[in-house]
N, CA, C and O atoms as a Tinker XYZ file with bonds, in Angstrom:
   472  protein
     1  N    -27.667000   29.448000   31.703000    73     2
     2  CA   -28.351000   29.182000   32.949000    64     1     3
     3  C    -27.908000   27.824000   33.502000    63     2     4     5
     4  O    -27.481000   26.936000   32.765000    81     3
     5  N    -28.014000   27.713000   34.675000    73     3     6
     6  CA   -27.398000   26.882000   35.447000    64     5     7
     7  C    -27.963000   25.497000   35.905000    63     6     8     9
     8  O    -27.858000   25.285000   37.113000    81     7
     9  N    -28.608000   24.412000   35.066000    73     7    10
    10  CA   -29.373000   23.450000   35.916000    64     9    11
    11  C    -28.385000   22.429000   36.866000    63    10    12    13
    12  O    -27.235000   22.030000   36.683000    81    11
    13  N    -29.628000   22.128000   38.254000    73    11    14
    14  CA   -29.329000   20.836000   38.928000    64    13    15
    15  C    -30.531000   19.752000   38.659000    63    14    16    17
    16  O    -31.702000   19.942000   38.329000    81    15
    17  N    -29.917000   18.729000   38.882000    73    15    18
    18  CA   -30.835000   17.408000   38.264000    64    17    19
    19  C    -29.738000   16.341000   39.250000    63    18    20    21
    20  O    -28.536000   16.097000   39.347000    81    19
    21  N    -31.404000   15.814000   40.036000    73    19    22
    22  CA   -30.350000   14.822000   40.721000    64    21    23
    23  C    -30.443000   13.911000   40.155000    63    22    24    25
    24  O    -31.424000   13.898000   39.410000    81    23
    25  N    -29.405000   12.448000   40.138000    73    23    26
    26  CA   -29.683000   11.296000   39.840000    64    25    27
    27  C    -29.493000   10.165000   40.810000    63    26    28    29
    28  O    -29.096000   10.269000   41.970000    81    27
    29  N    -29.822000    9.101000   40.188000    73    27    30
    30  CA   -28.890000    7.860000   41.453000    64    29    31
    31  C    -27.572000    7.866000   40.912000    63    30    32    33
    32  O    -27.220000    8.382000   39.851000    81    31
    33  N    -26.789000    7.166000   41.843000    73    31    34
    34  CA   -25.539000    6.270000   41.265000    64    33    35
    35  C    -25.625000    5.421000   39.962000    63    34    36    37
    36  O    -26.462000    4.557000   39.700000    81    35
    37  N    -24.588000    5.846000   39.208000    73    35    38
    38  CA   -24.400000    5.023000   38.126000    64    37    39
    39  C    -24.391000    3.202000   38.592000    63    38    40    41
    40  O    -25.006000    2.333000   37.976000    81    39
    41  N    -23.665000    3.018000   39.622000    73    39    42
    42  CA   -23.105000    2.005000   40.064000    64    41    43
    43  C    -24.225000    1.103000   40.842000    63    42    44    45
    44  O    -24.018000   -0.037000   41.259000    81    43
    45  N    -25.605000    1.920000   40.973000    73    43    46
    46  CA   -26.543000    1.484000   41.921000    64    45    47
    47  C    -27.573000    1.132000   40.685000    63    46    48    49
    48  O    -27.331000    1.763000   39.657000    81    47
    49  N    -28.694000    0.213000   40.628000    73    47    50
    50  CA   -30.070000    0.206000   40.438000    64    49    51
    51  C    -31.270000    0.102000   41.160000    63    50    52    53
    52  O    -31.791000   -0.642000   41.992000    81    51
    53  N    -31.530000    1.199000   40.486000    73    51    54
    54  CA   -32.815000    1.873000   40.997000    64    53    55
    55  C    -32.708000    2.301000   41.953000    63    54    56    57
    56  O    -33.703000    2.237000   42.675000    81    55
    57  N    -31.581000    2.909000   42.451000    73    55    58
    58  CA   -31.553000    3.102000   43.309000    64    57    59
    59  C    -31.055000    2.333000   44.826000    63    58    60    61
    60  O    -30.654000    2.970000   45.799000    81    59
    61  N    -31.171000    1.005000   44.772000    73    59    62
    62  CA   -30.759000    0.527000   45.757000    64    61    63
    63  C    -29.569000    0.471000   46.300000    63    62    64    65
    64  O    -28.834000    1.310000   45.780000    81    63
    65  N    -28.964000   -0.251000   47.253000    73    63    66
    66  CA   -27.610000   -0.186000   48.097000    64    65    67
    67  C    -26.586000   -0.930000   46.941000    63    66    68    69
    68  O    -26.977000   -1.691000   46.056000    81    67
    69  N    -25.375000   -0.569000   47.150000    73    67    70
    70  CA   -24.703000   -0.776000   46.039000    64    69    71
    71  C    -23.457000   -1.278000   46.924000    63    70    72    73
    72  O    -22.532000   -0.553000   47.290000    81    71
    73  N    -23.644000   -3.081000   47.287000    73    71    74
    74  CA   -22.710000   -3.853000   48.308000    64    73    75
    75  C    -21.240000   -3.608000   47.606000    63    74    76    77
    76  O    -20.869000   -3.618000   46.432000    81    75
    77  N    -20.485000   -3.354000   49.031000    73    75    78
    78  CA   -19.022000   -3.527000   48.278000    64    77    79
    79  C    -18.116000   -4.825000   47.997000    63    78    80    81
    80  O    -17.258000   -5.223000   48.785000    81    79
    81  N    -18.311000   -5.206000   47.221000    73    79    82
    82  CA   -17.691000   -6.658000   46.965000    64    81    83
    83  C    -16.087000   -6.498000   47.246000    63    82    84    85
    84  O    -15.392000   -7.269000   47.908000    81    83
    85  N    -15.748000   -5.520000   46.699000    73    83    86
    86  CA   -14.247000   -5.846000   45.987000    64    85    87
    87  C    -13.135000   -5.498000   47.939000    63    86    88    89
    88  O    -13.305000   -4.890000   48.996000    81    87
    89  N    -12.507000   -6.037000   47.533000    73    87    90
    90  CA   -11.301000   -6.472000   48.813000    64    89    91
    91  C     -9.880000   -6.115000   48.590000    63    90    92    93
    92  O     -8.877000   -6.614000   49.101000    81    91
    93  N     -9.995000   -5.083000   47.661000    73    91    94
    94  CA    -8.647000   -4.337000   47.051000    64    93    95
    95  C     -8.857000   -3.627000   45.807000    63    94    96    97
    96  O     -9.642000   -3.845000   44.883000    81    95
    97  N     -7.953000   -2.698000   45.993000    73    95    98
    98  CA    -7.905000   -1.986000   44.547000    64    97    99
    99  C     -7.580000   -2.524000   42.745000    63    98   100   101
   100  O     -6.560000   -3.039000   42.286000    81    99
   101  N     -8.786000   -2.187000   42.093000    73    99   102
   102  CA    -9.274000   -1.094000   41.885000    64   101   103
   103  C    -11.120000   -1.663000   42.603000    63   102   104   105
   104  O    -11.749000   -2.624000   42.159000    81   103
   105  N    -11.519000   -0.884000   43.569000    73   103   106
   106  CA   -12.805000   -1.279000   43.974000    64   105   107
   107  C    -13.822000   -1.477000   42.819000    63   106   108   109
   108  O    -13.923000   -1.440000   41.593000    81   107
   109  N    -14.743000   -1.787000   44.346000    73   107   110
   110  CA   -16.720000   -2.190000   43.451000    64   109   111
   111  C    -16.941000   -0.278000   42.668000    63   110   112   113
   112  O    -16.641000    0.744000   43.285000    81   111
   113  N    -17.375000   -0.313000   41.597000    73   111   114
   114  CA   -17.958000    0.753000   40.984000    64   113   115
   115  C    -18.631000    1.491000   41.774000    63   114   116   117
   116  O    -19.297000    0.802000   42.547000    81   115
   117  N    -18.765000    2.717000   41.940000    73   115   118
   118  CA   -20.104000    3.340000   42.649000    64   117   119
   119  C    -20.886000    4.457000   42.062000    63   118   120   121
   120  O    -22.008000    4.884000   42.336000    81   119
   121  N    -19.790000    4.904000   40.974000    73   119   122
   122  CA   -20.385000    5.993000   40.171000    64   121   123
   123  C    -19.025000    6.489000   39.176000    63   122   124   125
   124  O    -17.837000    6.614000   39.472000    81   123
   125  N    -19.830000    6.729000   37.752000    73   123   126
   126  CA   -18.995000    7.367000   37.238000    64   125   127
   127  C    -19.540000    8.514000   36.719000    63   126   128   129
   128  O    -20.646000    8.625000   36.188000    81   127
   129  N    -18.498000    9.577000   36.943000    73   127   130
   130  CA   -19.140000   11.254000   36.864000    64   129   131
   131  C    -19.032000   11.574000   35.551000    63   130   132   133
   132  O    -18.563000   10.653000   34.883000    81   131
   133  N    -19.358000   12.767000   34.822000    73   131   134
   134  CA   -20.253000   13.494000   34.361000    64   133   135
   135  C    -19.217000   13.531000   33.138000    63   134   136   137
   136  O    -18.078000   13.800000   33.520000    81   135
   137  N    -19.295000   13.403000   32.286000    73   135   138
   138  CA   -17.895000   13.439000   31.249000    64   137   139
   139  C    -17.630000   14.676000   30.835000    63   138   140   141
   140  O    -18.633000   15.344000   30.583000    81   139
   141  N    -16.340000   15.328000   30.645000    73   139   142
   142  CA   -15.896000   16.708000   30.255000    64   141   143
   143  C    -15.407000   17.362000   31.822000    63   142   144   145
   144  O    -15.319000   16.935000   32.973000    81   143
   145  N    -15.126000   18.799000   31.019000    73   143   146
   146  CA   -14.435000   19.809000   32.125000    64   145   147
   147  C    -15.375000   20.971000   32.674000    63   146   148   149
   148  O    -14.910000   21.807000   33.449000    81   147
   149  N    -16.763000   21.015000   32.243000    73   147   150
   150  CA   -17.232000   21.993000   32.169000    64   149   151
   151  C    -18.667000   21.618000   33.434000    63   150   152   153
   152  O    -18.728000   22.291000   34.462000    81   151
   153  N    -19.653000   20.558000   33.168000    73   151   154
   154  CA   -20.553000   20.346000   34.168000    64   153   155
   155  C    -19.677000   19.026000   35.168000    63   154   156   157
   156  O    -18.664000   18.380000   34.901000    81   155
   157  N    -20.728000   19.001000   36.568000    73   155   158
   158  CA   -19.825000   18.362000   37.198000    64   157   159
   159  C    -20.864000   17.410000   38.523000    63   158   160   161
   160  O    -22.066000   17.673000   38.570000    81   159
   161  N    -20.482000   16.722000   39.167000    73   159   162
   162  CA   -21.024000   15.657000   39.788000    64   161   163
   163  C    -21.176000   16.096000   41.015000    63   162   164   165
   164  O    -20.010000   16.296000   41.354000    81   163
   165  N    -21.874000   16.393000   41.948000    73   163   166
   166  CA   -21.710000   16.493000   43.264000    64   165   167
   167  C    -21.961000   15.688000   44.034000    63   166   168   169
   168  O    -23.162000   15.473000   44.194000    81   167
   169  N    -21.151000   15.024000   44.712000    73   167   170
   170  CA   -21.949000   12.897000   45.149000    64   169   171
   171  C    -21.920000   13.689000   46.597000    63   170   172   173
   172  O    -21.340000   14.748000   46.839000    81   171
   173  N    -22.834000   12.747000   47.637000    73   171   174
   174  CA   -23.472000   12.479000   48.418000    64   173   175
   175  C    -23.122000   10.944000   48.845000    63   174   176   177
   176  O    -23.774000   10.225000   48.087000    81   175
   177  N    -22.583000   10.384000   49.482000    73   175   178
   178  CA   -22.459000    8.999000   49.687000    64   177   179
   179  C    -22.636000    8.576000   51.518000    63   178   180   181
   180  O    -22.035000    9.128000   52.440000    81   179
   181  N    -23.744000    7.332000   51.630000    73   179   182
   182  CA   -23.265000    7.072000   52.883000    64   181   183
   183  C    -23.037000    6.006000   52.821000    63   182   184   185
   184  O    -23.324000    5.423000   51.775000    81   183
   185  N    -22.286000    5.122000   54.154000    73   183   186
   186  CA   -21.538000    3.543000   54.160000    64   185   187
   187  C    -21.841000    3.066000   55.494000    63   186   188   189
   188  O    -21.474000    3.526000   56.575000    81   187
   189  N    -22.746000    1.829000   55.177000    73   187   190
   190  CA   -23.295000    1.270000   56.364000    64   189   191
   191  C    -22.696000   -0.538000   56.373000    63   190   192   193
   192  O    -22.477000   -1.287000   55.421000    81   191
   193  N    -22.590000   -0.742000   57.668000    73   191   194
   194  CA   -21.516000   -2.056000   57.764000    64   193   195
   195  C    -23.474000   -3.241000   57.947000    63   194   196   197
   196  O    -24.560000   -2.872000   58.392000    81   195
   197  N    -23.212000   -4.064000   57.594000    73   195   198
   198  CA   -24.788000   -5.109000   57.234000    64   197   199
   199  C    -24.054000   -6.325000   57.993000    63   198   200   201
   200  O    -24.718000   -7.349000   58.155000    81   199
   201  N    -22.807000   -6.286000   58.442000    73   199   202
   202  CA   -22.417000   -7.521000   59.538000    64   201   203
   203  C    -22.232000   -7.315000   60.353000    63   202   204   205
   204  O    -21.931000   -6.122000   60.311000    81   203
   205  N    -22.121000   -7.845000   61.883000    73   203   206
   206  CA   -21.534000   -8.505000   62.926000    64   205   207
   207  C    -20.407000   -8.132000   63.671000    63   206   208   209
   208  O    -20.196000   -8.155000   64.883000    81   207
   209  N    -19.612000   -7.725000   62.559000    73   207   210
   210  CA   -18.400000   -7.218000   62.960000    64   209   211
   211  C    -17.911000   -6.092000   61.996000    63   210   212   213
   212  O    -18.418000   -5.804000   60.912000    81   211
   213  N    -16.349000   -5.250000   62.856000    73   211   214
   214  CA   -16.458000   -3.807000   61.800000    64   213   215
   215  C    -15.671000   -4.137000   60.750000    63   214   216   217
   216  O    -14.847000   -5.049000   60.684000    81   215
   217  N    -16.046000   -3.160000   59.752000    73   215   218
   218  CA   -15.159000   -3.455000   58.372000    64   217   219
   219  C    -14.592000   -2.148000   57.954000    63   218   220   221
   220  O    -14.979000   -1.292000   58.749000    81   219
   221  N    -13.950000   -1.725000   57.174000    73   219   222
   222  CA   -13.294000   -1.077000   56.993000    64   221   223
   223  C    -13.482000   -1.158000   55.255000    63   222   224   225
   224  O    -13.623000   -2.027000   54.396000    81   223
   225  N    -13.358000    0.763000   55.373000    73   223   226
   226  CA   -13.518000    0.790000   53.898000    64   225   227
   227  C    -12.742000    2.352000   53.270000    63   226   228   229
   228  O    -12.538000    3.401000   53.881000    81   227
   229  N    -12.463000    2.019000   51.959000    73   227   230
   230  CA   -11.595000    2.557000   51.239000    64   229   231
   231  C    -12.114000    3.283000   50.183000    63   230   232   233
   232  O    -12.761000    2.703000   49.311000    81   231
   233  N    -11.937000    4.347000   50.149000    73   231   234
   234  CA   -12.994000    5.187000   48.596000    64   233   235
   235  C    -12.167000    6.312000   47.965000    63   234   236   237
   236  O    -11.901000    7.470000   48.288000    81   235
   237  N    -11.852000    5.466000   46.883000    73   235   238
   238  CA   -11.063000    5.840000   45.710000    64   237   239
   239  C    -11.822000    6.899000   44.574000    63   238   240   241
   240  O    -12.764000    6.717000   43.803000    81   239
   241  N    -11.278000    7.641000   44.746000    73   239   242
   242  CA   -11.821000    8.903000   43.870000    64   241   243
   243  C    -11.186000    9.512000   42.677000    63   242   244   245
   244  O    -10.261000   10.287000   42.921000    81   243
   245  N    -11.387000    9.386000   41.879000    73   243   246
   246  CA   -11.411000    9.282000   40.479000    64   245   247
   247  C     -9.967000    8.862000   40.056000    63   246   248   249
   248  O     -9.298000    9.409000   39.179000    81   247
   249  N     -9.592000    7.780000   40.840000    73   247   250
   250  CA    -8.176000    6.887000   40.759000    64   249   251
   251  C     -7.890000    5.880000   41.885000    63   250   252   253
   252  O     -8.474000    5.596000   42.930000    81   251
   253  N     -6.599000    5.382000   41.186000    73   251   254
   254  CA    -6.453000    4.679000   42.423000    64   253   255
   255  C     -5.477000    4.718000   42.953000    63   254   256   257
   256  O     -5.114000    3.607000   43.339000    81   255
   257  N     -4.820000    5.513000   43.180000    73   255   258
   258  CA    -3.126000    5.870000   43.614000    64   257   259
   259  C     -3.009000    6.188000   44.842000    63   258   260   261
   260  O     -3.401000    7.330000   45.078000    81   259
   261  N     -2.500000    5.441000   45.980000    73   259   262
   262  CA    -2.822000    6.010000   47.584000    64   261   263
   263  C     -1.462000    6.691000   47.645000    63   262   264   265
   264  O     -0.359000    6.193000   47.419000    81   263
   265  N     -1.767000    7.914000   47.994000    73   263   266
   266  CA    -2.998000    8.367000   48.895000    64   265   267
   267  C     -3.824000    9.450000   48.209000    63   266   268   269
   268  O     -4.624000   10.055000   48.923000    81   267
   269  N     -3.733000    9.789000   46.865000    73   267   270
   270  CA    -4.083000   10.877000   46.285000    64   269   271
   271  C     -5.528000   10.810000   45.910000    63   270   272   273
   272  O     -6.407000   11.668000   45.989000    81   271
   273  N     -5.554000    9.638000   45.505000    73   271   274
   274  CA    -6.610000    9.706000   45.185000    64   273   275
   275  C     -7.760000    8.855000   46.131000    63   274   276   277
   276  O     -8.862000    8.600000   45.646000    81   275
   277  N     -7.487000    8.540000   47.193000    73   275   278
   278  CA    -8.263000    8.459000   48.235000    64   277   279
   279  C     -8.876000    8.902000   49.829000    63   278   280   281
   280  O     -8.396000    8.896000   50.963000    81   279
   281  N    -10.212000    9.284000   49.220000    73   279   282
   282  CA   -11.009000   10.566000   49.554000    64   281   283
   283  C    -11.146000    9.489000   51.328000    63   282   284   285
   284  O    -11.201000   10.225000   52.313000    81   283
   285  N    -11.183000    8.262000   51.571000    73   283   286
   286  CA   -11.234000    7.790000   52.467000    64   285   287
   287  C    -10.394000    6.851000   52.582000    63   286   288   289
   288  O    -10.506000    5.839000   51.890000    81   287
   289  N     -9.644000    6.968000   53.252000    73   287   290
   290  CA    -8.876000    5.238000   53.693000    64   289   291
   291  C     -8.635000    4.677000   55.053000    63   290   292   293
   292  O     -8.250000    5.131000   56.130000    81   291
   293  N     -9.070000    3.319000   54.514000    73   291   294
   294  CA    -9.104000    2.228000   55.875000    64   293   295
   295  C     -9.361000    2.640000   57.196000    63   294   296   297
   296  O     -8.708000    2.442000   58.220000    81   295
   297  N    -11.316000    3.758000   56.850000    73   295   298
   298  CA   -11.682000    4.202000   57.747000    64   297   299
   299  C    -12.729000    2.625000   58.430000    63   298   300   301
   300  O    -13.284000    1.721000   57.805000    81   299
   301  N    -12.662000    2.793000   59.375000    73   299   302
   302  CA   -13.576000    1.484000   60.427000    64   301   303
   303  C    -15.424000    2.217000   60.160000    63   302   304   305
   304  O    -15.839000    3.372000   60.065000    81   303
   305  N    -15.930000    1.215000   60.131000    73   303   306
   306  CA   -17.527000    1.354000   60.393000    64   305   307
   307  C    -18.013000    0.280000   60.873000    63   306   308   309
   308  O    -17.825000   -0.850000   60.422000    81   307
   309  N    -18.797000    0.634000   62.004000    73   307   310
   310  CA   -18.778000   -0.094000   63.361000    64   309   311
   311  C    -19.889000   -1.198000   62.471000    63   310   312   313
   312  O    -20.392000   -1.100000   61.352000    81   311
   313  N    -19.979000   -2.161000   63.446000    73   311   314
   314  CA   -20.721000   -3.473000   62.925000    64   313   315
   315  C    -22.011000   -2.716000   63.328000    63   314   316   317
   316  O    -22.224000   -1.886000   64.212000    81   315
   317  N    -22.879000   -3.336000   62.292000    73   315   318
   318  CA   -24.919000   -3.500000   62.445000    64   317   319
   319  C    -24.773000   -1.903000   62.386000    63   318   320   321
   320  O    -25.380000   -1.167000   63.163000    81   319
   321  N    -23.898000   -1.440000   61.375000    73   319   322
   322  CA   -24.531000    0.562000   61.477000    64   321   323
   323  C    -25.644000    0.987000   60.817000    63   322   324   325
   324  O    -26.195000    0.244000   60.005000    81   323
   325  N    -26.032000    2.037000   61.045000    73   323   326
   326  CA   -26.762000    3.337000   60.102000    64   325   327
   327  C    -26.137000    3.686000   59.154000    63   326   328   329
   328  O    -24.938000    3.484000   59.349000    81   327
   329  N    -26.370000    4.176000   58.079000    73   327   330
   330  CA   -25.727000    4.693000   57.315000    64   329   331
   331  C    -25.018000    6.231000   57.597000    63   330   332   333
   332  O    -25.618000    7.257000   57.917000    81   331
   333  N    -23.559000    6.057000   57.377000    73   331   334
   334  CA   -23.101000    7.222000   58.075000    64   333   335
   335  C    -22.265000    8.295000   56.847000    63   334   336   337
   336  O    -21.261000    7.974000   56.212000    81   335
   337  N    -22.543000    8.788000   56.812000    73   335   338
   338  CA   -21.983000    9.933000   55.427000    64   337   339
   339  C    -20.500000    9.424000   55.125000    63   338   340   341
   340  O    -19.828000    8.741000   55.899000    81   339
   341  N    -20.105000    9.879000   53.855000    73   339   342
   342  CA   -18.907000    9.631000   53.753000    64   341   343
   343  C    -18.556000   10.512000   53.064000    63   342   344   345
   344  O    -17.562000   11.154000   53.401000    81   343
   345  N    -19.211000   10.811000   51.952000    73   343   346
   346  CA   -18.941000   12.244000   51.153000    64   345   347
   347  C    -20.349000   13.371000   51.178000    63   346   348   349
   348  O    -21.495000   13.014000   50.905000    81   347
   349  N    -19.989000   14.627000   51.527000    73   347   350
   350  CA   -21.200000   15.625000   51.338000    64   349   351
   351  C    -21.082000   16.372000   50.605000    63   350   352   353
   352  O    -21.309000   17.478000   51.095000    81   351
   353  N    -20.744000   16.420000   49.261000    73   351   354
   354  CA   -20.886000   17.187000   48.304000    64   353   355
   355  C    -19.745000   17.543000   47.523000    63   354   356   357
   356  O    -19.625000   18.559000   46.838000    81   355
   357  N    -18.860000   16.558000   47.695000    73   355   358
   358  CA   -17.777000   16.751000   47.013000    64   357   359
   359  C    -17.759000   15.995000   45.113000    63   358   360   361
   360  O    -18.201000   14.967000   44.600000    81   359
   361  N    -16.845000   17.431000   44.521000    73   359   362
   362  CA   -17.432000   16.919000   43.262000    64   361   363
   363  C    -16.411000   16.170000   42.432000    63   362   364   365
   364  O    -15.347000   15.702000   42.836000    81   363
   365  N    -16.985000   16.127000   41.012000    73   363   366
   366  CA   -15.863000   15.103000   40.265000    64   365   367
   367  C    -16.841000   15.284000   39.156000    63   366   368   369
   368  O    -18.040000   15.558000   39.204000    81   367
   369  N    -15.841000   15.012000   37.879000    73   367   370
   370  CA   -16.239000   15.076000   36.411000    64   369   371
   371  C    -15.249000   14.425000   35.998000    63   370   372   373
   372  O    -14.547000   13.651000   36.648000    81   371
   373  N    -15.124000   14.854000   34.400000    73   371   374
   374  CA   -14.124000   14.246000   33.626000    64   373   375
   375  C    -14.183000   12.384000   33.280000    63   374   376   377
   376  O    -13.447000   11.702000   32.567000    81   375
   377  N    -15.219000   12.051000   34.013000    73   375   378
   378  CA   -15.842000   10.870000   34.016000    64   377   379
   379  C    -14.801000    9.686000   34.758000    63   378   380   381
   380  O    -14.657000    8.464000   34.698000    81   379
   381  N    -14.191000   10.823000   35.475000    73   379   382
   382  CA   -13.827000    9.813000   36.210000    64   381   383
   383  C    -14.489000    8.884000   37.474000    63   382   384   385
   384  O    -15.240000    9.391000   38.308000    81   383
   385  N    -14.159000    7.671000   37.488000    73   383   386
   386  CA   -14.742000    6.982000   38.590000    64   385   387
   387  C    -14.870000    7.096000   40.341000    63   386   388   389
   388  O    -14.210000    7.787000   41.117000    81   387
   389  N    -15.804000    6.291000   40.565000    73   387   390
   390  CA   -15.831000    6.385000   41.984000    64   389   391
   391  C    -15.443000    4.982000   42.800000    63   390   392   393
   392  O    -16.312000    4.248000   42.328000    81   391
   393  N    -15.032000    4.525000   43.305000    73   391   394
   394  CA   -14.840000    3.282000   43.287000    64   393   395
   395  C    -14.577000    2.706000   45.188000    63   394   396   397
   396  O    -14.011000    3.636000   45.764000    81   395
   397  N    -14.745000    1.928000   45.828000    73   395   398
   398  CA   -14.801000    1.685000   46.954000    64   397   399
   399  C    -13.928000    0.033000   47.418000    63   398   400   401
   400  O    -13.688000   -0.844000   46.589000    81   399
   401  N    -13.717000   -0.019000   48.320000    73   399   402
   402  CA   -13.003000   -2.035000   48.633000    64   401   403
   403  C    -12.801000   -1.666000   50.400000    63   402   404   405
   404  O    -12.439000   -0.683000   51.047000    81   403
   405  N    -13.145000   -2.711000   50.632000    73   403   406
   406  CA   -13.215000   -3.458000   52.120000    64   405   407
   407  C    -12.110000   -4.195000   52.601000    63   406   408   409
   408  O    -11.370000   -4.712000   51.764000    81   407
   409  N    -11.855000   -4.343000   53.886000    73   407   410
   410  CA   -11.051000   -6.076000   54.007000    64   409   411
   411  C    -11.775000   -7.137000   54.103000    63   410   412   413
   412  O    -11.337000   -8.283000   54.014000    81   411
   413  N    -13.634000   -6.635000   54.406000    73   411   414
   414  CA   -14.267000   -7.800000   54.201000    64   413   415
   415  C    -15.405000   -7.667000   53.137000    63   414   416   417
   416  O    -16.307000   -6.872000   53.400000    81   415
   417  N    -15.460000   -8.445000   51.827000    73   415   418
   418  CA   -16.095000   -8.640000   50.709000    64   417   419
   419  C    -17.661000   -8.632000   51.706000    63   418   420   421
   420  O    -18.016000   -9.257000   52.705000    81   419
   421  N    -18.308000   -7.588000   50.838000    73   419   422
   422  CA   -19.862000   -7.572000   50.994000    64   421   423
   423  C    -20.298000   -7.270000   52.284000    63   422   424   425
   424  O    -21.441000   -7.575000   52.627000    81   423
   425  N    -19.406000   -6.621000   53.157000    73   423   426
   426  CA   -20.164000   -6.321000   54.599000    64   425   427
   427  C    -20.483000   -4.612000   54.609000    63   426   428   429
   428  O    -21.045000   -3.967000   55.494000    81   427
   429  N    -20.092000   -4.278000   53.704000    73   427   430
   430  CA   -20.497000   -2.605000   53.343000    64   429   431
   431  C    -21.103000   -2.313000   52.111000    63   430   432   433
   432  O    -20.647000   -2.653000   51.019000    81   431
   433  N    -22.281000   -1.590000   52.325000    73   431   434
   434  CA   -23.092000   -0.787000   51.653000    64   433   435
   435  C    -22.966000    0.406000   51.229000    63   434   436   437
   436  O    -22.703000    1.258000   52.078000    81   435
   437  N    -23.091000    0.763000   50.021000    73   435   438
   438  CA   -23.223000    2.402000   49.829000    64   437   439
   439  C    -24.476000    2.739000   49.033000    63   438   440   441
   440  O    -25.172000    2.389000   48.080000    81   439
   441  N    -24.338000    3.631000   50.003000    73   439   442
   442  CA   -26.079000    4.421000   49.141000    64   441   443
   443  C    -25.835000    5.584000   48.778000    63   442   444   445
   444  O    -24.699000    5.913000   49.123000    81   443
   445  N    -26.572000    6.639000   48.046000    73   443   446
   446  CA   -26.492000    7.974000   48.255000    64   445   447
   447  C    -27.156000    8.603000   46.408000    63   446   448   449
   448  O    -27.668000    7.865000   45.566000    81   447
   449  N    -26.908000   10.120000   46.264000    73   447   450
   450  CA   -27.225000   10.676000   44.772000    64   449   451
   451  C    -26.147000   11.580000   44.462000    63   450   452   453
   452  O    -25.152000   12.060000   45.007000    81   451
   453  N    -26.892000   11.623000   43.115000    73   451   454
   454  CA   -25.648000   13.025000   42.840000    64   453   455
   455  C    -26.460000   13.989000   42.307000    63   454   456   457
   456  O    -27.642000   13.802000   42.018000    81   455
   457  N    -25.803000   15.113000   42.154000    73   455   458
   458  CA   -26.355000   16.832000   41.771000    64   457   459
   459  C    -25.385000   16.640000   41.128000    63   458   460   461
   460  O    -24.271000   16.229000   41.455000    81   459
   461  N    -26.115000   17.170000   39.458000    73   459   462
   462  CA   -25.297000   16.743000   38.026000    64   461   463
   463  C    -25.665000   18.426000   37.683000    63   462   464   465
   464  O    -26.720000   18.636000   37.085000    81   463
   465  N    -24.716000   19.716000   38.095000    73   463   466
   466  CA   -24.548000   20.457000   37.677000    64   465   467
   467  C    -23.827000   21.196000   36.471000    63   466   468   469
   468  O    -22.601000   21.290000   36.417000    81   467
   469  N    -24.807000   21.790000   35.369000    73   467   470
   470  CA   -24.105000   21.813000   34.110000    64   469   471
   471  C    -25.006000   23.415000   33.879000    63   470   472
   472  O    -24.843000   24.071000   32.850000    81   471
């Protein structure tokens, strides 16, 4: 039988916003998925800009090799945003990472959960 069980981000506590520090590869942590080949991660992520001006952000998915392994690159998010989706349900296991970087340290946020299907 098939359970879902959501969780937060590994990369987050308690839940809260999980700032992107890092300003190049290999990014800020955001989650690491589900270990093995068999259950699997379904992330949910959104990315909201907390400055003034836009920043730009990069989300590296379970590597860091451009362009393969990035699920977003050096997409713009407008200054003072909402949180705007970035991933809807795309999955990942094998425990590989999730990982994110800016051109500007700490002006992007990520929030979001995962559906840990096993």
């Amino acid at each position: 039988m098939t359970t879902f069980t959501r969780l937060l981000l590994s990369g987050s506590t308690s839940g809260r916003e999980i700032p992107v520090a890092a300003t190049a590869t290999p990014g800020t942590a955001i989650h690491t998925a589900v270990a093995g080949a068999i259950a699997f991660d379904e992330l949910y992520l959104w990315a909201s800009n907390v400055t003034g001006a836009v920043a730009t952000l990069t989300l590296e998915w379970g590597g860091v090799t451009n362009p393969g392994d990035h699920m977003v690159h050096v997409y713009s998010i407008p200054a003072n945003s909402a949180p705007i989706p970035i991933a809807t349900g795309q999955n990942l296991n094998g425990g590989l990472l999730v990982k994110a970087f800016s051109d500007t340290a700490s002006a992007i946020n990520i929030s979001g959960f995962v559906n840990r299907i096993q």
